[in-house]
PLY file of the C-alpha trace (Angstrom):
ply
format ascii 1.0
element vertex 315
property float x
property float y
property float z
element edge 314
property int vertex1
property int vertex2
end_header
18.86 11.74 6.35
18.62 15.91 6.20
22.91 15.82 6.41
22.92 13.12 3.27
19.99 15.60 1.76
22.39 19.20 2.61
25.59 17.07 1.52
24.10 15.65 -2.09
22.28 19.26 -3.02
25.74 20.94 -2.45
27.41 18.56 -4.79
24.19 19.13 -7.85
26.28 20.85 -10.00
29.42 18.97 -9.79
26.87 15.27 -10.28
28.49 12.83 -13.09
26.19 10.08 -12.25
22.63 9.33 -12.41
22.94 7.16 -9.35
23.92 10.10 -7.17
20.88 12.12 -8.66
18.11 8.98 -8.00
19.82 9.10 -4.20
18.90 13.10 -4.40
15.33 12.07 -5.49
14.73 9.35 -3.14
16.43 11.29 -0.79
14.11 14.53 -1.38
10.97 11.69 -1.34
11.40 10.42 1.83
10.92 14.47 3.24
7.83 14.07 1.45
6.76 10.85 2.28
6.66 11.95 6.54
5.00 15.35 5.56
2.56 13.60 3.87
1.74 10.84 6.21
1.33 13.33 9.30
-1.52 14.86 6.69
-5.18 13.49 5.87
-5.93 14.54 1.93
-8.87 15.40 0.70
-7.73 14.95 -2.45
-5.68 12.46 -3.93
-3.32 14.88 -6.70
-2.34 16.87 -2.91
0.29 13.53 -2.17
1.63 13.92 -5.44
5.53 13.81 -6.11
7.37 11.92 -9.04
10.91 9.98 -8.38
10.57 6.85 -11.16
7.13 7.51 -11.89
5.86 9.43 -15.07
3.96 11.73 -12.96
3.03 12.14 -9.77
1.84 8.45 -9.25
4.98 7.61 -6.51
3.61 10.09 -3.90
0.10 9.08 -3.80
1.19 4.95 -3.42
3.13 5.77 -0.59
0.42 8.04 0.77
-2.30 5.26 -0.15
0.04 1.96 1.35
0.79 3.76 4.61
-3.06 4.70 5.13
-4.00 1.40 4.30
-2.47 -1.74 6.21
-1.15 -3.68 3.14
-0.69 -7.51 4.42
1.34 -8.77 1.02
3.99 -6.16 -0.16
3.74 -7.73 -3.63
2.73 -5.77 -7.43
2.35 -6.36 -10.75
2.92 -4.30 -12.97
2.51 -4.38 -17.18
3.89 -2.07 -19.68
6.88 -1.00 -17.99
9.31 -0.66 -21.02
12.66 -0.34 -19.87
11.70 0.37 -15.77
13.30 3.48 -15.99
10.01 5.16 -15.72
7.33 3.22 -13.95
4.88 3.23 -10.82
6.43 0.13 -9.44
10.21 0.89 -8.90
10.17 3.15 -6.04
8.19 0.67 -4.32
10.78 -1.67 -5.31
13.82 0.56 -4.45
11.79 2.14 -1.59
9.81 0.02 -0.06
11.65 -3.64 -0.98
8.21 -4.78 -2.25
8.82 -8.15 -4.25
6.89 -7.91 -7.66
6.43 -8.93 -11.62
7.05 -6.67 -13.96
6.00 -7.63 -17.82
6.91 -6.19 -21.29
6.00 -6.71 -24.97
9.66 -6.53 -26.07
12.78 -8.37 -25.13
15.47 -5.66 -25.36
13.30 -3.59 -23.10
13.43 -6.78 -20.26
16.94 -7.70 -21.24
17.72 -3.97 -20.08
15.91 -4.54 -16.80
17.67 -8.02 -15.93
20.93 -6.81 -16.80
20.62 -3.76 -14.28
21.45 -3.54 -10.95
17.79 -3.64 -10.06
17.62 -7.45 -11.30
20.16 -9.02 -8.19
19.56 -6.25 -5.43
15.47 -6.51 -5.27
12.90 -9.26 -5.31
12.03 -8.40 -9.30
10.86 -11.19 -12.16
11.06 -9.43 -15.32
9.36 -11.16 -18.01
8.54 -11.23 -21.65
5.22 -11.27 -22.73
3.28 -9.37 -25.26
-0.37 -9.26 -22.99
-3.77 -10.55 -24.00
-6.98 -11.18 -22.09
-6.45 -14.57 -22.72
-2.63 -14.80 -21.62
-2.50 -12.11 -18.39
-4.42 -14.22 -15.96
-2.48 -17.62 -16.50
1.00 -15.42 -16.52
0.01 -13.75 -13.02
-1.21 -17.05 -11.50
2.24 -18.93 -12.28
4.02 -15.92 -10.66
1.49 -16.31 -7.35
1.65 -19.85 -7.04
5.20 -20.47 -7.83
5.93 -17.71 -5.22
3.57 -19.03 -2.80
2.24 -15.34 -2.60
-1.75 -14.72 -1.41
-3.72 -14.02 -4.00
-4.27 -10.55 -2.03
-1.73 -8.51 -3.04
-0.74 -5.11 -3.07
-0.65 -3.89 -6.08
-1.57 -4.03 -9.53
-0.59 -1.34 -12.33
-1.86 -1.71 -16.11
-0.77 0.67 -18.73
-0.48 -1.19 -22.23
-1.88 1.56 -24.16
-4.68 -0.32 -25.99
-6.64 -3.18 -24.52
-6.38 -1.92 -20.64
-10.28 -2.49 -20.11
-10.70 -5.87 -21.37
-7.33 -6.65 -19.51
-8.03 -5.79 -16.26
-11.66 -7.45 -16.78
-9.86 -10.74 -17.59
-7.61 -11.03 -14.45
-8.45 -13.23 -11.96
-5.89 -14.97 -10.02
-4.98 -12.14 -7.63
-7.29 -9.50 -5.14
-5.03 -6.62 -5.41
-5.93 -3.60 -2.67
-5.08 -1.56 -5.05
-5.32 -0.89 -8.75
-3.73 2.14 -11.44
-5.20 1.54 -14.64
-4.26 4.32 -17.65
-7.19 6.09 -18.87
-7.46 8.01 -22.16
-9.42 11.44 -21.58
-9.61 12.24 -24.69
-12.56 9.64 -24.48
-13.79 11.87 -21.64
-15.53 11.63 -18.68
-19.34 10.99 -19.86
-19.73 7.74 -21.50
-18.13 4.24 -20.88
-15.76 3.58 -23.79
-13.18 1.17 -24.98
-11.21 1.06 -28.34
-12.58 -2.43 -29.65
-10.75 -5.26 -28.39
-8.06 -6.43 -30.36
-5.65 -8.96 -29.52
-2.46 -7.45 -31.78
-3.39 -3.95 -30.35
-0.24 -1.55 -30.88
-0.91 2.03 -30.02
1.37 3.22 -32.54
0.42 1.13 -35.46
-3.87 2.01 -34.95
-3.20 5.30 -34.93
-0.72 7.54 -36.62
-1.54 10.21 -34.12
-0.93 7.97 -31.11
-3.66 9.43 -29.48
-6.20 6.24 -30.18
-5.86 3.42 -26.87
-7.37 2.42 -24.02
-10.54 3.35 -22.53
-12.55 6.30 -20.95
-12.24 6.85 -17.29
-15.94 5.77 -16.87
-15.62 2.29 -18.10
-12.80 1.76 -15.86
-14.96 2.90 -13.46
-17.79 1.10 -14.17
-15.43 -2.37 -14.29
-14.02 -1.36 -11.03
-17.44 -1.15 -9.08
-18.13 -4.62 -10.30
-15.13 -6.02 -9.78
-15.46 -4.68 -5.52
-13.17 -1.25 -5.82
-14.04 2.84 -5.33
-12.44 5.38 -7.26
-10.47 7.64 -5.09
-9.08 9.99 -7.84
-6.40 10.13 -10.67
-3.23 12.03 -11.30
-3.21 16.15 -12.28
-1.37 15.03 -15.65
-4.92 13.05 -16.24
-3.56 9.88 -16.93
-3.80 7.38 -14.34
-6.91 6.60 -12.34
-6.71 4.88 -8.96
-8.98 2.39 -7.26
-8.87 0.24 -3.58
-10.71 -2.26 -2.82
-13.77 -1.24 -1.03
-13.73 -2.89 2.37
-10.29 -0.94 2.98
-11.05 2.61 1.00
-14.44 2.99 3.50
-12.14 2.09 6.00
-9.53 3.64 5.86
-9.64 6.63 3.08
-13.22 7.09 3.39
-12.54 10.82 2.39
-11.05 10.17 -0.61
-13.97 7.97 -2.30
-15.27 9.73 -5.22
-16.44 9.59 -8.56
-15.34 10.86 -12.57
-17.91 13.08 -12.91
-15.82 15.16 -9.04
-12.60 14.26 -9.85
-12.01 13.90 -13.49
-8.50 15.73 -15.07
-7.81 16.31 -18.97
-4.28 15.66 -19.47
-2.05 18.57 -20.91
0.58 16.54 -22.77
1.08 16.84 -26.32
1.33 13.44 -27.68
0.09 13.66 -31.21
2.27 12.74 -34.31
2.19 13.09 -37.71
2.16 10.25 -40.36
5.58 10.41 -40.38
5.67 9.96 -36.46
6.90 13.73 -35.64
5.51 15.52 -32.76
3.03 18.13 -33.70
2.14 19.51 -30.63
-1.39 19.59 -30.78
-3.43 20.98 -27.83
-7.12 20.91 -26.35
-9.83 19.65 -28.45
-8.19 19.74 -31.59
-6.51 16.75 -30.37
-10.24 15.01 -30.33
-11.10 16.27 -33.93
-7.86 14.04 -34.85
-9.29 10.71 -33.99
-13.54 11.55 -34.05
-13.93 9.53 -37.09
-12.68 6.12 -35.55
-14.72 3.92 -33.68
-15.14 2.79 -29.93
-17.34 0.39 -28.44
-19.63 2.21 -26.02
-20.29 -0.57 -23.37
-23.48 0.61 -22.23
-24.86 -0.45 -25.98
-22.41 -3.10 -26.46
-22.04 -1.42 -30.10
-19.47 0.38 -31.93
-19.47 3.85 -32.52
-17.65 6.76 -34.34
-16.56 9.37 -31.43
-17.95 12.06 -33.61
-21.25 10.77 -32.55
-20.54 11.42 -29.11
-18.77 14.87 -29.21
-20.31 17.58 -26.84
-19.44 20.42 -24.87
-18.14 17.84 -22.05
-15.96 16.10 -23.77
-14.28 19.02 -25.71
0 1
1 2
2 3
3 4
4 5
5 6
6 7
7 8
8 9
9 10
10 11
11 12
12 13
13 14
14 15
15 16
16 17
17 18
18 19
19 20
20 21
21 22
22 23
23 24
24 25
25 26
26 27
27 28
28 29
29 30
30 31
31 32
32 33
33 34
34 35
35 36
36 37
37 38
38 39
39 40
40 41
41 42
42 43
43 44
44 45
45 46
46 47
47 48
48 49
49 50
50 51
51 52
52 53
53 54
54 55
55 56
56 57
57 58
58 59
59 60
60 61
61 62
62 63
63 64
64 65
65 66
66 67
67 68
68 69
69 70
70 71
71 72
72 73
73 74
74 75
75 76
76 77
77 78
78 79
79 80
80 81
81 82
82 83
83 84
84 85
85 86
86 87
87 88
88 89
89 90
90 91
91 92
92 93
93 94
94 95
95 96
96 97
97 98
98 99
99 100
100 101
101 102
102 103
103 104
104 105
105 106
106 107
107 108
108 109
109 110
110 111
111 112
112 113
113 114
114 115
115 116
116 117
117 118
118 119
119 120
120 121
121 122
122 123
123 124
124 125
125 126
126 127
127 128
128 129
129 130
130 131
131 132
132 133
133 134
134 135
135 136
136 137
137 138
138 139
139 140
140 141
141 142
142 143
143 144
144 145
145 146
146 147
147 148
148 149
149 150
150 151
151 152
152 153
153 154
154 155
155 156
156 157
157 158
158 159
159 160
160 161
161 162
162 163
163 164
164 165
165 166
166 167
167 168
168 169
169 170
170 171
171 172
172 173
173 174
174 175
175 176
176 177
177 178
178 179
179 180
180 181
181 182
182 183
183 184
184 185
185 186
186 187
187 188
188 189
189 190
190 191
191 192
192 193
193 194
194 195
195 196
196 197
197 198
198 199
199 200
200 201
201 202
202 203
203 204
204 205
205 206
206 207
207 208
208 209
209 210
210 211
211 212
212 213
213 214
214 215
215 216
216 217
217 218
218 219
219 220
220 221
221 222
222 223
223 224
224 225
225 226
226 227
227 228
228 229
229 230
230 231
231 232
232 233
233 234
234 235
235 236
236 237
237 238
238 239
239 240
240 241
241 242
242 243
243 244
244 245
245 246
246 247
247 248
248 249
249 250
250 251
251 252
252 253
253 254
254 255
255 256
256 257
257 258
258 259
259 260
260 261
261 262
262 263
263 264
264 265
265 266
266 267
267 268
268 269
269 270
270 271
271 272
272 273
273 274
274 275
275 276
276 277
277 278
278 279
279 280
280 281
281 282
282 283
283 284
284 285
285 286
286 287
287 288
288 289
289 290
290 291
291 292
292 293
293 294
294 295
295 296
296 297
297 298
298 299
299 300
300 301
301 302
302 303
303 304
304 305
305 306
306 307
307 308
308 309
309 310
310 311
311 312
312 313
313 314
């Protein structure tokens, strides 16, 4: 593996072809992946590294699966857009895990079962734009037409709008582990959702893009009653991660923790215009932008403007 590694870094500058720079990454990962496994973290963002993920979420599922015996080497994973970027494909690539991937639009999953990924891996792209009505009937008829235990691997959400009431609605699999998307804007105090609505689309609530999905809380919140621990999110403070808790007191015991220890603001500047131009807006000013719309604060089960909420925690 080092020779490949020496013999693909002195070719860098002379690459053509995005298949010999993946190699290089996946390459580079598996280095990673051994150094990491010989370690026990503390902390979850330390087993960070990024080959197909947006972050750093490929380095802490291959720190979390070989710490934890997984019996079904099965995910699902929603939102994926094209699968160029996503939590699932180096586990697919990887690991050969067999898994459903689902998307809202059908040049996005044309794209993925035209590629090369579609005929060498165990992947079912499908088309479906999600609801908390639909998701639980669309992962059952990949289970049981699979034969796969309901137990399985993995399960990533990141739809950018109706995550909460999502992953509250599916039932027909166990998963050991769950990445849900959290919006920290929303931050780290009170248990918030946008209100659920079943035509949801982040860019169409919002101008700013900066209104979805729900606090880290309430994900925590659903996740204790639903039989998972937190056990941290990513540096970029976007995706919180949760295992089921008769394997994370086994296994990661260490690495159990809560929002209010472990709780990261994300840096990126995502806001837009009305015209849908980046404007690069940083820190709090990117909370004054949205204050005046409401979430539903699930401890009260009402709606509420943000502005109502806005302290020295969440700024």
């Amino acid at each position: 593996m080092l020779s490949k590694l020496k013999y693909l870094i002195s070719r860098l500058r002379s690459f053509s072809s995005k298949s010999d720079i993946d190699e290089l990454k996946k390459l580079s990962a598996q280095i990673l992946i051994r150094d990491n496994n010989k370690s026990t973290f503390y902390s979850l963002v330390d087993s960070e590294f990024k080959v197909f993920s947006q972050w750093g979420e490929d380095g802490i599922i291959q720190y979390l699966i070989n710490k934890i015996p997984i019996r079904n080497n099965v995910f699902v994973e929603f939102g994926v857009e094209n699968y160029i970027e996503a939590n699932t494909r180096f586990l697919l690539e990887n690991n050969n895990w067999s898994g459903l991937v689902l998307d809202g639009s059908s040049t996005h999953i044309k794209s993925i079962q035209s590629s090369d990924l579609y005929w060498k891996y165990d992947l079912l792209a499908k088309k479906n734009f999600i609801t908390k009505d639909n998701i639980d009937k669309i992962i059952a008829e990949y289970i049981n037409s699979n034969k796969f235990n309901q137990e399985i691997g993995l399960l990533s959400i990141d739809i950018d709008g109706n995550d909460y009431y999502i992953w509250k609605a599916i039932e027909a699999i166990d998963p050991v582990i769950v990445i849900c998307e959290y919006n920290w804007i929303f931050g780290n105090k009170y248990k918030l959702t946008v209100p659920y609505d079943e035509n949801f689309i982040r860019t169409q609530e919002h101008h700013s893009n900066l209104y979805f999905g729900a606090s880290i809380q309430a994900l925590y919140s659903l996740a204790k009653i639903k039989g998972y621990e937190y056990v941290g999110c990513t540096t970029a403070g976007n995706d919180a991660f949760f295992v089921k808790k008769e394997y994370a007191e086994k296994y990661i015991n260490e690495l159990i923790t809560t929002p209010s220890e472990t709780f990261n603001k994300q840096q990126a500047k995502e806001s837009r215009d009305k015209k849908g131009v980046l404007t690069f807006v940083r820190g709090s000013y990117r909370l004054k932008i949205v204050q005046d719309l409401e979430v539903l604060n699930l401890d009260t089960n009402k709606n509420v403007r943000l502005s109502t909420l806005v302290d020295d925690e969440m700024l």
